[in-house]
N, C-alpha and C positions, 0 to 999 in steps of 0.2 A: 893508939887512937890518933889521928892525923884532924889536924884542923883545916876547915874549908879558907881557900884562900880570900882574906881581907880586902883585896885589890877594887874589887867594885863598891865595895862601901864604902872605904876609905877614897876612894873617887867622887862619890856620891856629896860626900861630908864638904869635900874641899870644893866641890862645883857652888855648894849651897854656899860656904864661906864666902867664897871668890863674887856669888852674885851679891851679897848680900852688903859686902863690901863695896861693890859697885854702885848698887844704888845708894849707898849713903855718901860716897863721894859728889852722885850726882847732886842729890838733894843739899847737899852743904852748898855746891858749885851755885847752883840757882837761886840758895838761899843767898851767900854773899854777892852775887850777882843784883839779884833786885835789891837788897838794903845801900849796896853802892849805888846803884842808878835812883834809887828814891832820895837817898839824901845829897845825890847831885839835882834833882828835880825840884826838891823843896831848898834848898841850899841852907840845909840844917847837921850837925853831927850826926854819925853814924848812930844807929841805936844802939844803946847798952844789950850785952849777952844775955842779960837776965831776963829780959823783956822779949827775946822771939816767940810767937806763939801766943802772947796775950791780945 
């Protein structure tokens, strides 16, 4: 019994990885992007981590 070759799914797996990793660099990038330019704006500290999203 021979097994069908893994090559396209395990492609598939790494494309998803590779994006999915992608977009969360993005959205880090823009997130620390606007929290540096709002607290140059307001000329207040940066926000605390625990507060993104509230």
């Amino acid at each position: 019994m021979t097994t069908p070759d893994p090559s396209p799914a395990g492609k598939r797996v790494f494309l998803a990885i590779l994006l999915v990793m992608t977009l969360g660099l993005g959205v880090y990038t823009l997130h620390s992007a606007f929290t540096a330019l709002h607290s140059t704006v307001q000329g207040a500290p940066p926000a605390p981590a625990d507060s993104a999203g509230r």
